[in-house]
PQR file with spaces between the fields and no chain letter, atoms N, CA, C, O and H, PARSE charges and radii, in Angstrom:
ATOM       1  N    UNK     1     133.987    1.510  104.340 -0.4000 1.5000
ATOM       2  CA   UNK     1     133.367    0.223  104.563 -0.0000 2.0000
ATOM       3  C    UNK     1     133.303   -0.052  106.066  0.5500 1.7000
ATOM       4  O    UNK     1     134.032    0.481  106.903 -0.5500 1.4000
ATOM       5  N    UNK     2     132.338   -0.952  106.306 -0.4000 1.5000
ATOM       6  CA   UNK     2     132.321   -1.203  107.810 -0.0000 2.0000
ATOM       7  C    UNK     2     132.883   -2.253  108.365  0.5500 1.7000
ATOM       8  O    UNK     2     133.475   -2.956  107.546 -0.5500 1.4000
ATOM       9  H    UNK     2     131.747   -1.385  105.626  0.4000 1.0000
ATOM      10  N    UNK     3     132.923   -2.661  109.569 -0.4000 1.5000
ATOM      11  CA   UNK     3     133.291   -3.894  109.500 -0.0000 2.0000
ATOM      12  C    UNK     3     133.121   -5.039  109.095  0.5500 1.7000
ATOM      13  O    UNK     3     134.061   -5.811  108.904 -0.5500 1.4000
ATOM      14  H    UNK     3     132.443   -2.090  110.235  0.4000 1.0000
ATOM      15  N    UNK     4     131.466   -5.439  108.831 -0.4000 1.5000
ATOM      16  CA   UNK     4     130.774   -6.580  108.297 -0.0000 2.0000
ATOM      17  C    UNK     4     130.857   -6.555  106.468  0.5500 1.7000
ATOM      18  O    UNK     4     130.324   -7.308  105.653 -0.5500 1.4000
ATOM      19  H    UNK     4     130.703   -4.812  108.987  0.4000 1.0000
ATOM      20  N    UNK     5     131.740   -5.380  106.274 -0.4000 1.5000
ATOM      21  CA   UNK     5     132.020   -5.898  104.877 -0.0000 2.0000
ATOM      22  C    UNK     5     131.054   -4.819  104.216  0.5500 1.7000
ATOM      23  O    UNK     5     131.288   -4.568  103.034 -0.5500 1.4000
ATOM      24  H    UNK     5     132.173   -4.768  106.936  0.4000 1.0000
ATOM      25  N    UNK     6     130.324   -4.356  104.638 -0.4000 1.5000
ATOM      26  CA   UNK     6     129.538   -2.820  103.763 -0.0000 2.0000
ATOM      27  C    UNK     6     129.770   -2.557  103.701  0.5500 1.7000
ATOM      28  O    UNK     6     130.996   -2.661  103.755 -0.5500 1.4000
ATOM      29  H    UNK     6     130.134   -4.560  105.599  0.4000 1.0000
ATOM      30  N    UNK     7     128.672   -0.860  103.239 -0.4000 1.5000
ATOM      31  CA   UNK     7     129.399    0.244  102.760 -0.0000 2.0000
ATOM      32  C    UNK     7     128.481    1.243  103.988  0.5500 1.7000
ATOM      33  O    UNK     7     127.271    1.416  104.130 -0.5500 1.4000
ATOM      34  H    UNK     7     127.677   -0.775  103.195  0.4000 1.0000
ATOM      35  N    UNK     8     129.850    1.848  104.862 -0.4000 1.5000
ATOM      36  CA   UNK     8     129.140    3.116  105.678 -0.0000 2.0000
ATOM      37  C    UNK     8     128.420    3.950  105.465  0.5500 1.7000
ATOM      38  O    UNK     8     128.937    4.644  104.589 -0.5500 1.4000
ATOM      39  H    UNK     8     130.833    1.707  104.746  0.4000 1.0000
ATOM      40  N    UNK     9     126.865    4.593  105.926 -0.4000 1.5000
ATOM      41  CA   UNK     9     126.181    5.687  105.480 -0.0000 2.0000
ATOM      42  C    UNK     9     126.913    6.680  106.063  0.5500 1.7000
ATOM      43  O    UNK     9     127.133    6.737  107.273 -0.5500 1.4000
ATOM      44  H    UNK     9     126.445    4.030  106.637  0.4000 1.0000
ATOM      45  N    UNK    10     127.511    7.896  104.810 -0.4000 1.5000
ATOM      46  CA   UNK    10     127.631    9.417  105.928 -0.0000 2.0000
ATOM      47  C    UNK    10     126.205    9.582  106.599  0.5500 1.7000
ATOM      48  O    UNK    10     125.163    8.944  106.449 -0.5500 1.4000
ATOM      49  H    UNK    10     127.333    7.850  103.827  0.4000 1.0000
ATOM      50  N    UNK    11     126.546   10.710  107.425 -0.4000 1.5000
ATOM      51  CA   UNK    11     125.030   11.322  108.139 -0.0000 2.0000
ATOM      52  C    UNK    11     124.940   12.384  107.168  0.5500 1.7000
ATOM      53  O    UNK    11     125.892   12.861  106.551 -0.5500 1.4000
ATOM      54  H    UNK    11     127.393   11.228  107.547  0.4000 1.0000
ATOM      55  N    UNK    12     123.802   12.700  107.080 -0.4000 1.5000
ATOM      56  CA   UNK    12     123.131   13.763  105.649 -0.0000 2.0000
ATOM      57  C    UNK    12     123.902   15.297  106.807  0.5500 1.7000
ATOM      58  O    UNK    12     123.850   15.672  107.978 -0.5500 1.4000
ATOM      59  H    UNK    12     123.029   12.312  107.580  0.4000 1.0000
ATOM      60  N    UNK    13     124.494   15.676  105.607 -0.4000 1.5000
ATOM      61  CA   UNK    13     124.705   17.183  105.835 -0.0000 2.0000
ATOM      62  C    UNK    13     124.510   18.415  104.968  0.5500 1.7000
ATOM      63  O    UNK    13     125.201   18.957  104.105 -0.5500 1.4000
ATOM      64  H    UNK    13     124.537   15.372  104.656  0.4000 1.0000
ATOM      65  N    UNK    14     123.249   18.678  105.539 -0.4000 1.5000
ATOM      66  CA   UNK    14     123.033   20.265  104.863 -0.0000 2.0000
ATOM      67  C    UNK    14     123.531   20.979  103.538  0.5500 1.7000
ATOM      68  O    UNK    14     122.618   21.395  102.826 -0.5500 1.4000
ATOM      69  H    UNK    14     122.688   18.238  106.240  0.4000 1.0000
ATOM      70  N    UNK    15     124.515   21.141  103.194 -0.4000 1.5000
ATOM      71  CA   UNK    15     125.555   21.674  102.622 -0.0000 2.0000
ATOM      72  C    UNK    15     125.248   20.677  101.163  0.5500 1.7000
ATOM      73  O    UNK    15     125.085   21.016   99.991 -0.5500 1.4000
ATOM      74  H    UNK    15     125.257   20.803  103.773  0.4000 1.0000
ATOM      75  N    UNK    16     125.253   19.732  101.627 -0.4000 1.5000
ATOM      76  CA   UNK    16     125.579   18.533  100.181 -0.0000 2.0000
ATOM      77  C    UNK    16     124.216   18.753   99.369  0.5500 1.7000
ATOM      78  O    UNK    16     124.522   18.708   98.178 -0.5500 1.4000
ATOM      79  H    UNK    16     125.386   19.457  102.579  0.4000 1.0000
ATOM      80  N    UNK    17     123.119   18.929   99.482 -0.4000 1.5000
ATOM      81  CA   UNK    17     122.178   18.651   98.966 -0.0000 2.0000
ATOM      82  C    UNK    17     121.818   20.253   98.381  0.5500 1.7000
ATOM      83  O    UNK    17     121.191   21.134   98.971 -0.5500 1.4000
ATOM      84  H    UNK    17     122.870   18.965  100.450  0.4000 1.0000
ATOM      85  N    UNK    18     122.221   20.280   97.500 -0.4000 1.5000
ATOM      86  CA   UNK    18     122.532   21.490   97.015 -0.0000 2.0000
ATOM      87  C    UNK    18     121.166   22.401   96.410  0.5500 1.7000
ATOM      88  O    UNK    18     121.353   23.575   96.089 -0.5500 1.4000
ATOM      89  H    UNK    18     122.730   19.565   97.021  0.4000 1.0000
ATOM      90  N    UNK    19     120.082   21.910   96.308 -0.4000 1.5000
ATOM      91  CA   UNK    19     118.430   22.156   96.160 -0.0000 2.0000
ATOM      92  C    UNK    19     118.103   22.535   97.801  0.5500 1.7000
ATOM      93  O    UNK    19     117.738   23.668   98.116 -0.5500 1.4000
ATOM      94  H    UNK    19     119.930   20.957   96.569  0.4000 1.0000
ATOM      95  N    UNK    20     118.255   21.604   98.650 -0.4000 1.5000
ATOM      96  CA   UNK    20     117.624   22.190   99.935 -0.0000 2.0000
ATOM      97  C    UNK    20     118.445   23.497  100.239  0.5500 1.7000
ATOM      98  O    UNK    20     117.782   24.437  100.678 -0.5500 1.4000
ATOM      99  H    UNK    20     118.552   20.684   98.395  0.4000 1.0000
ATOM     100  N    UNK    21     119.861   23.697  100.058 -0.4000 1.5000
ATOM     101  CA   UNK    21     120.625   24.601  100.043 -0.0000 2.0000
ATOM     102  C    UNK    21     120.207   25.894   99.725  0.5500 1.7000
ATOM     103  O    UNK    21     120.154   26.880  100.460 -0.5500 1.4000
ATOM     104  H    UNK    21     120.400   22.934   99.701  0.4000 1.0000
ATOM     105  N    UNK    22     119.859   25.755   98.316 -0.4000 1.5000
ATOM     106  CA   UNK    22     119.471   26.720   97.754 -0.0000 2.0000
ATOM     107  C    UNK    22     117.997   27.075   98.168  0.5500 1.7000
ATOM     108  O    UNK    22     117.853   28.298   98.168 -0.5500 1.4000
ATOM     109  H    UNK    22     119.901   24.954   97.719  0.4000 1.0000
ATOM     110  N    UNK    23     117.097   26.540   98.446 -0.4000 1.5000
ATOM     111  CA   UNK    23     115.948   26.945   98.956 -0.0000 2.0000
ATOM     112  C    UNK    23     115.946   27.464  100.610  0.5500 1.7000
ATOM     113  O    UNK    23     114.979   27.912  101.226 -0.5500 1.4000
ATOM     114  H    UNK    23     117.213   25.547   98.447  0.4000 1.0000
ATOM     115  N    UNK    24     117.130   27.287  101.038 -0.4000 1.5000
ATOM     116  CA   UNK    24     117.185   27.687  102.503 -0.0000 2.0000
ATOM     117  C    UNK    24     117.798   29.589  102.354  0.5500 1.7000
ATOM     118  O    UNK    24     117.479   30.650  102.889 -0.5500 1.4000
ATOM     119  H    UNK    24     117.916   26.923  100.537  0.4000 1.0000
ATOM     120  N    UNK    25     118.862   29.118  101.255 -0.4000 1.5000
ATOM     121  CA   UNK    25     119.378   30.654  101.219 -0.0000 2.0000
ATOM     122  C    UNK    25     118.969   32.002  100.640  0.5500 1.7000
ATOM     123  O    UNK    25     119.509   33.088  100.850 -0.5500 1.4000
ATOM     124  H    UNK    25     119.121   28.255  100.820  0.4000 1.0000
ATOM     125  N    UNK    26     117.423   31.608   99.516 -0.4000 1.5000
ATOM     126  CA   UNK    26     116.805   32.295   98.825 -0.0000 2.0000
ATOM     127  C    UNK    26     115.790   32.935   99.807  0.5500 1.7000
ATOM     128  O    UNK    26     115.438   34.115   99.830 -0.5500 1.4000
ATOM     129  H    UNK    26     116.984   30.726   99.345  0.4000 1.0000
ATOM     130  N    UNK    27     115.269   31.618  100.855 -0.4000 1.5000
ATOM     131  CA   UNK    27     114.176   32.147  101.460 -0.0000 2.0000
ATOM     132  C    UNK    27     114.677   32.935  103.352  0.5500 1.7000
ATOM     133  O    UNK    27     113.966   33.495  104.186 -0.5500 1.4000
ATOM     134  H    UNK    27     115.555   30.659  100.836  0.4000 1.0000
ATOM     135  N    UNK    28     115.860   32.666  103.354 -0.4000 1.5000
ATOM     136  CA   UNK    28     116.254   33.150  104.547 -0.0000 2.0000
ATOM     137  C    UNK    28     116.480   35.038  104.514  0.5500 1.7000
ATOM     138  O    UNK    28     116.880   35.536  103.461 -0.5500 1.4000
ATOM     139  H    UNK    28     116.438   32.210  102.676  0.4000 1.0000
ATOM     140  N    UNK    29     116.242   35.780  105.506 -0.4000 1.5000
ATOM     141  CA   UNK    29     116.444   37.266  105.590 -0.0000 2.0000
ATOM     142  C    UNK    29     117.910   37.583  105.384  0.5500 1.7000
ATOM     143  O    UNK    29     118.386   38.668  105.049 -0.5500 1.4000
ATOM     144  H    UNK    29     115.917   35.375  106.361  0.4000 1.0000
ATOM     145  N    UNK    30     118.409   36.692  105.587 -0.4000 1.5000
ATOM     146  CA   UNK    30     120.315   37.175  105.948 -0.0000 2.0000
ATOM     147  C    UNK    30     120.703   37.961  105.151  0.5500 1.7000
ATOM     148  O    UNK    30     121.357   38.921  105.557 -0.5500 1.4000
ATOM     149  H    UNK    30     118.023   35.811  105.860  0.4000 1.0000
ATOM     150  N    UNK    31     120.369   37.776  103.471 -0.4000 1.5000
ATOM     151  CA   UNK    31     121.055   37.974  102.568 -0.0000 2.0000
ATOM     152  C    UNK    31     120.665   40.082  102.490  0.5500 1.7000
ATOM     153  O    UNK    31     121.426   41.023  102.262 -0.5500 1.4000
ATOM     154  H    UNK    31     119.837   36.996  103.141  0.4000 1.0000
ATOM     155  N    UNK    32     119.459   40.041  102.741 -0.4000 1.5000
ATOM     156  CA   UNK    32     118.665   41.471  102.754 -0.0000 2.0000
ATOM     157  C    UNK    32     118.918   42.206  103.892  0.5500 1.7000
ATOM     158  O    UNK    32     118.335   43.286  103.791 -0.5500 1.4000
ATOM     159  H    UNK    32     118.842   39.276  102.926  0.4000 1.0000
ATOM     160  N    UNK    33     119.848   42.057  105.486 -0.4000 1.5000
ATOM     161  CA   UNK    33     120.178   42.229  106.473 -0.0000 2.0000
ATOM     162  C    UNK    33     121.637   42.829  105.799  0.5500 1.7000
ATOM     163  O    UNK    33     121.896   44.024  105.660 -0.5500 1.4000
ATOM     164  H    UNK    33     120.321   41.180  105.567  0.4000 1.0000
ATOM     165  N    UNK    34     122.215   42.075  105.549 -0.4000 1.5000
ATOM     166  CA   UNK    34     123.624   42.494  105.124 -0.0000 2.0000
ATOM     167  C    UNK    34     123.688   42.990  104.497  0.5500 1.7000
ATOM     168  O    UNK    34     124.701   43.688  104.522 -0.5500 1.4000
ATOM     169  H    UNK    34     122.004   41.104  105.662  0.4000 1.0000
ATOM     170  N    UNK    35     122.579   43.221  103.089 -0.4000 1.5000
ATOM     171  CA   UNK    35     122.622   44.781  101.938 -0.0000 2.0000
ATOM     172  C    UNK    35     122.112   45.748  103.064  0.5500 1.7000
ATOM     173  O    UNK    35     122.644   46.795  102.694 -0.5500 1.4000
ATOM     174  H    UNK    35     121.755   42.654  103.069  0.4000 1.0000
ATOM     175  N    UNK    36     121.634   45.963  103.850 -0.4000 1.5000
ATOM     176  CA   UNK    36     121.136   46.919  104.068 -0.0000 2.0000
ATOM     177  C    UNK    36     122.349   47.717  105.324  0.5500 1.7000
ATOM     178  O    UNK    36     122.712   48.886  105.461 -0.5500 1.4000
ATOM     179  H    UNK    36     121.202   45.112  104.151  0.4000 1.0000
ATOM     180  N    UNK    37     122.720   46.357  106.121 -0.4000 1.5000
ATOM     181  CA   UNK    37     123.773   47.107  107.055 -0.0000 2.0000
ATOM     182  C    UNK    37     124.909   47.711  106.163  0.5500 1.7000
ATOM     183  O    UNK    37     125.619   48.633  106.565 -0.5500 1.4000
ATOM     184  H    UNK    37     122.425   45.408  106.011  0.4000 1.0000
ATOM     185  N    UNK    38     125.079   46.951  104.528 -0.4000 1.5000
ATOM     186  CA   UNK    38     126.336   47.154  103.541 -0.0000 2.0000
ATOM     187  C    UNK    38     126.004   48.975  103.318  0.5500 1.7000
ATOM     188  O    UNK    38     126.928   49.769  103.495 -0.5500 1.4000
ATOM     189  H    UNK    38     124.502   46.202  104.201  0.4000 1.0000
ATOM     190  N    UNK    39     124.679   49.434  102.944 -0.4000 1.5000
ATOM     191  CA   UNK    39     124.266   50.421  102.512 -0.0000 2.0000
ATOM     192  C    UNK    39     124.036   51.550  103.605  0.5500 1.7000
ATOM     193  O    UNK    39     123.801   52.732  103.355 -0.5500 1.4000
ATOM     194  H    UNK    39     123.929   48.788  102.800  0.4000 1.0000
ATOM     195  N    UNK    40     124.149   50.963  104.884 -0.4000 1.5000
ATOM     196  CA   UNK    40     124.016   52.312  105.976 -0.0000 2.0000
ATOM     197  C    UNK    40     125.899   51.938  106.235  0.5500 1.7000
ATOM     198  O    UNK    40     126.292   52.673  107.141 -0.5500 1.4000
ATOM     199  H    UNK    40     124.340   50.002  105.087  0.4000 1.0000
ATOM     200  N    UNK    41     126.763   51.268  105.832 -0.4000 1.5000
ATOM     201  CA   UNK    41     127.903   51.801  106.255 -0.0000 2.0000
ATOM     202  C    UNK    41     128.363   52.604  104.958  0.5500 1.7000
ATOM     203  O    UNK    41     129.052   53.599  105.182 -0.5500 1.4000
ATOM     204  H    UNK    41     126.445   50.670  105.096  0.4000 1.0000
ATOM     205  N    UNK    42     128.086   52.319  103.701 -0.4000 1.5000
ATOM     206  CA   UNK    42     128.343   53.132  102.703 -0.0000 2.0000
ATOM     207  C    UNK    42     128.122   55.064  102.755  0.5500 1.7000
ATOM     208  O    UNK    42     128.814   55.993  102.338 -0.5500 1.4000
ATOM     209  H    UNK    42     127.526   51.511  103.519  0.4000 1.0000
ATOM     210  N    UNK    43     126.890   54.985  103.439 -0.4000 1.5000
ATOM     211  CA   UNK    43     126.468   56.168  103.278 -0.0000 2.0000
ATOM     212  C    UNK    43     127.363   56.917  104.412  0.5500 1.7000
ATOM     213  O    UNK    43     127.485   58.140  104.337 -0.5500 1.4000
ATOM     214  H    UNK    43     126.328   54.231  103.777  0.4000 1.0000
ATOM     215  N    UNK    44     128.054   56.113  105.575 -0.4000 1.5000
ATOM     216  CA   UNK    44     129.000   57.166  105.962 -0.0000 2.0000
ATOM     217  C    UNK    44     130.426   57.018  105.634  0.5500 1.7000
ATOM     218  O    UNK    44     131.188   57.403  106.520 -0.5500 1.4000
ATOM     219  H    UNK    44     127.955   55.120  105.636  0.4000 1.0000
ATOM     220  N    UNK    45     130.846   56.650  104.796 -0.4000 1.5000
ATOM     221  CA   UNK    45     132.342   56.705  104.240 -0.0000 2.0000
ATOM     222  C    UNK    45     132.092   57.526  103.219  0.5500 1.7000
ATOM     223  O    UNK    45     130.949   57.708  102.799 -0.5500 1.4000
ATOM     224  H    UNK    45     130.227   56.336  104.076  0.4000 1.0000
ATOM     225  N    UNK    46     133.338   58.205  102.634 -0.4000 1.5000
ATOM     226  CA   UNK    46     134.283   59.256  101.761 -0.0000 2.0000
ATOM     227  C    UNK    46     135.047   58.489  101.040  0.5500 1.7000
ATOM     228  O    UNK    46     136.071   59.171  100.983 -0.5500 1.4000
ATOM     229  H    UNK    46     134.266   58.058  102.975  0.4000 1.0000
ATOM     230  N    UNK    47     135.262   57.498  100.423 -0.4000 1.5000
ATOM     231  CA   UNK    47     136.152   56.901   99.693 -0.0000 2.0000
ATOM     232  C    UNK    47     136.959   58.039   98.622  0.5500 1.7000
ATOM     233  O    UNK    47     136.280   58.790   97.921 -0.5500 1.4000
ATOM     234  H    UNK    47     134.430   56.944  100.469  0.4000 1.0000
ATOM     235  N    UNK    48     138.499   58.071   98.586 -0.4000 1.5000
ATOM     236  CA   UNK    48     139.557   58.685   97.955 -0.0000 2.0000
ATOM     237  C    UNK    48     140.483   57.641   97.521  0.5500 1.7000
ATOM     238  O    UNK    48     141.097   56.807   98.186 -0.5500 1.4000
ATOM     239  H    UNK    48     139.050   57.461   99.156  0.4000 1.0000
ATOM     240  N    UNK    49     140.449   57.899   96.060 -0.4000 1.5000
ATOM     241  CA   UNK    49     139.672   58.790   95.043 -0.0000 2.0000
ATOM     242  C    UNK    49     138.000   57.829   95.063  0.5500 1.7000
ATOM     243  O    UNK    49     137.805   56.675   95.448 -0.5500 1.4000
ATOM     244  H    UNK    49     139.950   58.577   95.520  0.4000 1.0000
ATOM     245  N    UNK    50     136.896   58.951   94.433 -0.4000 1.5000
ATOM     246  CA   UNK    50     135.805   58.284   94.772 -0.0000 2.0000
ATOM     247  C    UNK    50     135.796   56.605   94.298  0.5500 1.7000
ATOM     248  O    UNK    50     135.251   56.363   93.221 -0.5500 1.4000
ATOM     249  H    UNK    50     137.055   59.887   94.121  0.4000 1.0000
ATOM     250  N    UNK    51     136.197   55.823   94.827 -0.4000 1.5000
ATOM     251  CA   UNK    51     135.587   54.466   94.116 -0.0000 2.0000
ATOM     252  C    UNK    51     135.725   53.266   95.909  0.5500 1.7000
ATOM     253  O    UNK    51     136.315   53.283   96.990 -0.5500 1.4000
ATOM     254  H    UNK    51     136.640   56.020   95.701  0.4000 1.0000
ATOM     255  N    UNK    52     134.814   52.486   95.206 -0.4000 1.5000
ATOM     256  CA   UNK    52     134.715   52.161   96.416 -0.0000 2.0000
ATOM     257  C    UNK    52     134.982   50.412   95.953  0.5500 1.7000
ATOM     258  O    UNK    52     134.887   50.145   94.756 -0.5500 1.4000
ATOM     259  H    UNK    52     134.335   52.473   94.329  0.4000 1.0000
ATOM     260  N    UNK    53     135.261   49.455   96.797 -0.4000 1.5000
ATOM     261  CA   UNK    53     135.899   48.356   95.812 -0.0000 2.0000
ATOM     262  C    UNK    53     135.087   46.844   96.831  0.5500 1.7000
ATOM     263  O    UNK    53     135.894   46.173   97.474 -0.5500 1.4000
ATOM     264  H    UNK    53     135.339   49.673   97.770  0.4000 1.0000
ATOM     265  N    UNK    54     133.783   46.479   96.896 -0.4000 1.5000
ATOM     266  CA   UNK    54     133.101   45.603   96.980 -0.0000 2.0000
ATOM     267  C    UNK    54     133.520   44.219   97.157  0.5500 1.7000
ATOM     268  O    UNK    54     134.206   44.350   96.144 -0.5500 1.4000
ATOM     269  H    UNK    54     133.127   47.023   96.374  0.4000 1.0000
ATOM     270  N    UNK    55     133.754   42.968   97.516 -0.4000 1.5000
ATOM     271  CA   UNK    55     133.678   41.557   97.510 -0.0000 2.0000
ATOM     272  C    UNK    55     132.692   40.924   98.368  0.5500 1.7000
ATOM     273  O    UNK    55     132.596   40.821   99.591 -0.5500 1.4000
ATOM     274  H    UNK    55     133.197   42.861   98.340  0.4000 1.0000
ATOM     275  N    UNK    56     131.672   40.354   96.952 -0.4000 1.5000
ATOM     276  CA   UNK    56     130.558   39.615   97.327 -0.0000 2.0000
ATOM     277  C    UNK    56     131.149   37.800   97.662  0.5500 1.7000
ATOM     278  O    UNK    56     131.430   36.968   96.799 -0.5500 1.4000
ATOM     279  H    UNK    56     131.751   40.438   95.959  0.4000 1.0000
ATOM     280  N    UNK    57     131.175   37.700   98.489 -0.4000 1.5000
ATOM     281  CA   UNK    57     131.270   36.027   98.576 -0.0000 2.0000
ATOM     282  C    UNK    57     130.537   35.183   99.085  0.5500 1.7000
ATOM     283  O    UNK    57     130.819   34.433  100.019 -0.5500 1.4000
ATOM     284  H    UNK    57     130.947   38.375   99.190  0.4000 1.0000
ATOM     285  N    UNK    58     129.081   35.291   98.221 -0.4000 1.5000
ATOM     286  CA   UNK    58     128.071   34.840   98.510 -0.0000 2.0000
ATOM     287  C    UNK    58     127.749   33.448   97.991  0.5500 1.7000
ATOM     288  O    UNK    58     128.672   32.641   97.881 -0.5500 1.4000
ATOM     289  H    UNK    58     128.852   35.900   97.462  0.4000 1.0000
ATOM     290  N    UNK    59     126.437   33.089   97.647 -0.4000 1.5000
ATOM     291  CA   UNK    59     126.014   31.781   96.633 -0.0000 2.0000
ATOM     292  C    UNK    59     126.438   32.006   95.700  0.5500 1.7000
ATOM     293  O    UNK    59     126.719   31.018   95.023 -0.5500 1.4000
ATOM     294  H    UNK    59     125.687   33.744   97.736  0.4000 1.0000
ATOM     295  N    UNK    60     126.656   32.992   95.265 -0.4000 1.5000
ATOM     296  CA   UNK    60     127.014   33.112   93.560 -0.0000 2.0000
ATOM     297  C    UNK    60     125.755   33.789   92.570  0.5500 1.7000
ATOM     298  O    UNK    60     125.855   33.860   91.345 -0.5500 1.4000
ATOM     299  H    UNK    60     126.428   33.795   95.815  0.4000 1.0000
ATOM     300  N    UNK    61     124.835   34.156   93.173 -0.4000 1.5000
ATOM     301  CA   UNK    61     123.848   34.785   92.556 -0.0000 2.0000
ATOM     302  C    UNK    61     123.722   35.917   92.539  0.5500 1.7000
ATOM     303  O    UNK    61     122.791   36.215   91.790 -0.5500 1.4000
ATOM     304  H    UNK    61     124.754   34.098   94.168  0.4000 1.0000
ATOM     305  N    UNK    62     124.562   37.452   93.355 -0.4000 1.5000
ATOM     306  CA   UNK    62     124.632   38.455   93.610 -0.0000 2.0000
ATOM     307  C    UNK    62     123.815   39.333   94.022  0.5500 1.7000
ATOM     308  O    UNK    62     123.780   40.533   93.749 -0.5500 1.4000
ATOM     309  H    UNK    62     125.317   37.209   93.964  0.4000 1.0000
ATOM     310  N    UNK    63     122.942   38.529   94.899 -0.4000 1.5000
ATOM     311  CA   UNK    63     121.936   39.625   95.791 -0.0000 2.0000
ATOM     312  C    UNK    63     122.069   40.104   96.599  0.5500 1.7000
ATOM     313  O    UNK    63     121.304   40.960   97.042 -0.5500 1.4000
ATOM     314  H    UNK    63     122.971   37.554   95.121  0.4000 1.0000
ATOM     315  N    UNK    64     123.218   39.684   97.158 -0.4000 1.5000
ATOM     316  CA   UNK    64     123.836   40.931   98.337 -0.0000 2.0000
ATOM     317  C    UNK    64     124.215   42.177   97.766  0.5500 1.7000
ATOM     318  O    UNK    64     123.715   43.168   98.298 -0.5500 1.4000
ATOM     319  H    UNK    64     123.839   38.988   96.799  0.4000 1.0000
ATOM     320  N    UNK    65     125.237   42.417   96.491 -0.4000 1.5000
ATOM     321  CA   UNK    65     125.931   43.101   95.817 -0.0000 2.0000
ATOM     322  C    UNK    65     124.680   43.599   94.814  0.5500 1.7000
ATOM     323  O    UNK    65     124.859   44.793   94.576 -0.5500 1.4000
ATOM     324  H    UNK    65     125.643   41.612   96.059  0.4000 1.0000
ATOM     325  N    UNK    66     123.499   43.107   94.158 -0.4000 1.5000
ATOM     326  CA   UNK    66     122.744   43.859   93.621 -0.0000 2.0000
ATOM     327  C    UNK    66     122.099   45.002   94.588  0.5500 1.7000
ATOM     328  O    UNK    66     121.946   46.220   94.495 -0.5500 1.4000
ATOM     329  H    UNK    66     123.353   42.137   94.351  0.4000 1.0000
ATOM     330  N    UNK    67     121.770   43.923   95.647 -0.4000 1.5000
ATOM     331  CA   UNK    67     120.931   44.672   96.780 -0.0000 2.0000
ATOM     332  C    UNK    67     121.668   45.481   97.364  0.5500 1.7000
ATOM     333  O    UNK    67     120.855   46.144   98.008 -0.5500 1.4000
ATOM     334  H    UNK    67     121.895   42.933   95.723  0.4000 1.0000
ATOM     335  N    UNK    68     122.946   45.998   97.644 -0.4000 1.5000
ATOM     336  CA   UNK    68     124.095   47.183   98.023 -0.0000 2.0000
ATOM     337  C    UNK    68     123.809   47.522   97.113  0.5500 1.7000
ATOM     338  O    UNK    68     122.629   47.222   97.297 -0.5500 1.4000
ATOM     339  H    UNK    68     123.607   45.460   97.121  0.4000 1.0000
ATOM     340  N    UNK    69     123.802   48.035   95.921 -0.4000 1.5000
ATOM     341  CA   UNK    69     123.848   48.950   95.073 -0.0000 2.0000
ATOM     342  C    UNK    69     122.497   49.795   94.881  0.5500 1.7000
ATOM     343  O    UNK    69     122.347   50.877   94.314 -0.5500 1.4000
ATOM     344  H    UNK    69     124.760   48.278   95.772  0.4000 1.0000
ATOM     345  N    UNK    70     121.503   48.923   95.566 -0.4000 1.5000
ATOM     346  CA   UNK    70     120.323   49.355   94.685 -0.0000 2.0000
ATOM     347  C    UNK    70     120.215   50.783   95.930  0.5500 1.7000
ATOM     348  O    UNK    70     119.348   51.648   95.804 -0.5500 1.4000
ATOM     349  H    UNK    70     121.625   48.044   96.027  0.4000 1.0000
């Protein structure tokens, strides 16, 4: 509340509006930058025994981790 007895506006932040969010992160390159740097460091490691052990901590939609694999 403010002083005159209202109610304070936050300032709009990015993050909250979870539609503009998502339309920023679908249409941005980042996500296709990082499969691809994920997939030229893959191709020079040897993992022992072969398995190799991934964490996507992305939006939650797995296009980094589809896009590494593909």
């Amino acid at each position: 509340m403010t002083e005159q007895g209202g109610i304070a506006k936050r300032p709009f932040r990015f993050f909250d509006n979870r539609e503009k969010y998502l339309m920023f992160v679908t249409t941005c390159g980042e996500k296709w930058a990082i499969a691809e740097q994920v997939g030229a460091e893959i191709a020079k490691i040897s993992p022992q025994p072969p398995a190799l052990h991934l964490f996507d901590a992305g939006t939650g939609d797995g296009t980094v981790l589809a896009s590494s694999l593909r």
